[in-house]
C-alpha positions in Angstrom: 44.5 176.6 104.7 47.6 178.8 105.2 50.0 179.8 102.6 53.0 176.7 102.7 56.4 177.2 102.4 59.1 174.6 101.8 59.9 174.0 105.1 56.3 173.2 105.8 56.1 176.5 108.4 53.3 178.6 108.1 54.8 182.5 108.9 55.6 185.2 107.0 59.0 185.9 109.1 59.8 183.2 105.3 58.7 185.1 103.0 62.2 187.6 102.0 61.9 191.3 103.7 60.8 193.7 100.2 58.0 195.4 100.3 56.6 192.6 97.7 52.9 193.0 99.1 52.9 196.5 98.4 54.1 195.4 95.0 51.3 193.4 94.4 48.6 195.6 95.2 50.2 197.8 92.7 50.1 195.1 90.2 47.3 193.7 90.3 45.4 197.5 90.8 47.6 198.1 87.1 46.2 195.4 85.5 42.2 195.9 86.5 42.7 200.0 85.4 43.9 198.9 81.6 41.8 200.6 79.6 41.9 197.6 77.0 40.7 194.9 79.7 37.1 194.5 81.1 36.5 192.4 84.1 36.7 189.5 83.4 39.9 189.9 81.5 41.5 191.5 84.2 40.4 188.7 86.4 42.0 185.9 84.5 45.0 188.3 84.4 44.9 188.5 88.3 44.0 184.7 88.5 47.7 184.1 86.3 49.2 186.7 88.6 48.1 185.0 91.9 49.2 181.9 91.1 52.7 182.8 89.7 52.9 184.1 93.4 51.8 181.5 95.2 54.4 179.0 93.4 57.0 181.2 94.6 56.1 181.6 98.3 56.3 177.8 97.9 59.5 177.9 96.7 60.7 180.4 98.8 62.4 182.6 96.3 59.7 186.0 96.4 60.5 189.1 96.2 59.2 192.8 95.1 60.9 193.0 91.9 59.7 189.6 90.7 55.8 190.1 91.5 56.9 193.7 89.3 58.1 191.4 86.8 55.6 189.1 86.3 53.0 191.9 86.4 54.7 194.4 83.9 54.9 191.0 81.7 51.1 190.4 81.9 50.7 194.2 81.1 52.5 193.4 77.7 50.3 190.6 76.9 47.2 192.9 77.4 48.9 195.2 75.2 49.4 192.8 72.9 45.9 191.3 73.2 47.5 187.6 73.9 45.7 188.1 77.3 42.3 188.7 75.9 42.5 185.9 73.4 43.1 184.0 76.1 40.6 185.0 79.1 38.3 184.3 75.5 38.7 180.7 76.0 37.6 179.9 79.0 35.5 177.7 79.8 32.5 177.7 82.4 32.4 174.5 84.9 28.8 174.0 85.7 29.6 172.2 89.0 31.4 175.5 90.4 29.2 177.9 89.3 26.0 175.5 90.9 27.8 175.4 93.9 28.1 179.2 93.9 24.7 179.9 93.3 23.7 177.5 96.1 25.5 179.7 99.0 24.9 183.0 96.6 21.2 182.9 99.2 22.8 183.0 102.3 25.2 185.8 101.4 22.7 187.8 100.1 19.3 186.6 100.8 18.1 186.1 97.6 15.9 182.9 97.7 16.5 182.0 94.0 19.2 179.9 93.2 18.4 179.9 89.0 21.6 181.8 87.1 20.6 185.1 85.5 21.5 185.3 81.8 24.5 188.1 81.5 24.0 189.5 77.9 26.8 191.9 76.4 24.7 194.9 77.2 24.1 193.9 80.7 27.9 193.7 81.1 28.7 196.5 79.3 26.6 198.2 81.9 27.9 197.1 84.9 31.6 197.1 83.4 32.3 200.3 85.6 30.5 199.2 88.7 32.3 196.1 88.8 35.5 197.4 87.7 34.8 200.1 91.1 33.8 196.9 93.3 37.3 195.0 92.3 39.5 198.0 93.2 37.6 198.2 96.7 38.0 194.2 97.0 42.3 194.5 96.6 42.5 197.2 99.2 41.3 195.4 101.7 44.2 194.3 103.9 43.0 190.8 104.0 43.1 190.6 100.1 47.1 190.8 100.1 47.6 189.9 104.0 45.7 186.8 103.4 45.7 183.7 105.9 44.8 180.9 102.6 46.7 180.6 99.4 46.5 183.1 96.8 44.4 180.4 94.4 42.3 180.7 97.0 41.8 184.4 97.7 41.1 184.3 93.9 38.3 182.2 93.9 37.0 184.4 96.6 37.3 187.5 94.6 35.4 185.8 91.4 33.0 184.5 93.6 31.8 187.7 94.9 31.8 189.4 91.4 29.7 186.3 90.5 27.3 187.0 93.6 27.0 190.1 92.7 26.1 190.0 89.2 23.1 187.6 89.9 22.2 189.3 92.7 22.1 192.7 90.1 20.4 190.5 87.3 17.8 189.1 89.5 16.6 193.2 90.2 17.1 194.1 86.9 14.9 191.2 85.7 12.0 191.7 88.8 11.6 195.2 86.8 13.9 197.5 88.6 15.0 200.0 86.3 19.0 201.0 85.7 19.5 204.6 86.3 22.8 206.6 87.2 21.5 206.5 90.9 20.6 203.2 90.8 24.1 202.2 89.9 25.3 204.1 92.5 23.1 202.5 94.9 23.7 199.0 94.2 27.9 199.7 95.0 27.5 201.0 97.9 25.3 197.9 98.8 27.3 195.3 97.6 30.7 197.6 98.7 29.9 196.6 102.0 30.0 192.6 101.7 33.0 192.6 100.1 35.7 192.4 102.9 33.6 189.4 104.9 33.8 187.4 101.1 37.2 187.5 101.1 37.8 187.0 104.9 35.5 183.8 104.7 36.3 180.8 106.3 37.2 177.5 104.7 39.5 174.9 106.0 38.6 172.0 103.6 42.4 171.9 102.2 42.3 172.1 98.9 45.2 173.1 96.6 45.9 176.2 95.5 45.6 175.3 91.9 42.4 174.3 92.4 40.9 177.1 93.7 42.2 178.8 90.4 40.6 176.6 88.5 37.0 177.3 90.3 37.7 181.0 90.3 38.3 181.0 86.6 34.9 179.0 85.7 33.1 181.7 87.7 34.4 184.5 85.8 
């Protein structure tokens, strides 16, 4: 699914000639380093972010100081903690989160498909591994050169994070134990899958919307 515009053409000679991709890697790398948002928070805030961008390349009317605009504005809401309160209230869809866990073996074959409980220490824990993951995940070129709508490079972003944390929970819970090396061992193996997530191929048509939806219940 490529990213629409109103004239129903799919190329990026439409989209107006800032610099607003490099915009929005700065954005978006902004809001996951707050200090005063963990990961998921940040994701909702990217999730908002994405799809305030995708509604203008639909209307044709993008451009680097309004992705600035809209990011600086979801900066103040962290500040404020409006953005917390309201990544808070989210709500997990079981049918997204079954379907994840369903491909979660062939990306990383794990043969279990039963979701790992994520208590707040567990979190807390990986809060600086996952945090380090995400960063990698928007520098890749195909994160803000994608060819799918931004809803959808979303979902793929919480998917892998989701991947990744049951494929983390699963170890911790076969006995393996959490040291400063092991950390360090499990990013650079899960580092590695991140750029073939996002690049993934999907052409079943769904809205943009809707992949924000499903990438918020995985968070």
């Amino acid at each position: 699914m490529y990213l629409s515009f109103p004239d129903g053409a799919c190329s990026w000679a439409a989209i107006p000639p800032q610099n607003w991709l490099a915009q929005l890697r700065r954005q978006c790398a902004l809001l996951v380093a707050h200090p005063q948002l963990n990961v998921k928070e940040a994701m909702y805030a990217l999730g908002t972010l994405l799809s305030k961008i995708q509604h203008c390349i639909d209307e044709g009317r993008l451009n680097a100081g309004l992705v600035e605009s809209m990011g600086e504005s979801l900066l103040q809401l962290a500040e404020a903690g409006i953005l917390q309160q309201q990544a808070g209230q989210l709500m997990p869809i079981p049918l997204f989160r079954v379907e994840a866990l369903q491909q979660f073996p062939t990306v990383f074959s794990h043969p279990q498909t039963r979701e790992c409980p994520w208590d707040e220490p567990f979190t807390q824990l990986m809060e600086p591994v996952m945090k380090s993951l995400l960063q990698g995940l928007l520098a890749e070129n195909v994160f803000a050169d994608p060819r799918c709508s931004y809803g959808e490079m979303f979902a793929r972003l919480s998917q892998y994070l989701f991947w990744v944390r049951q494929a983390i929970a699963l170890e911790i819970e076969a006995g393996t134990r959490v040291t400063p090396a092991q950390l360090a061992a499990w990013e650079t193996c899960f580092r590695g899958y991140g750029a073939d997530s996002l690049a993934q191929a999907n052409d079943d048509g769904l809205s943009s919307d809707f992949y924000l939806l499903k990438g918020l219940a995985l968070l």
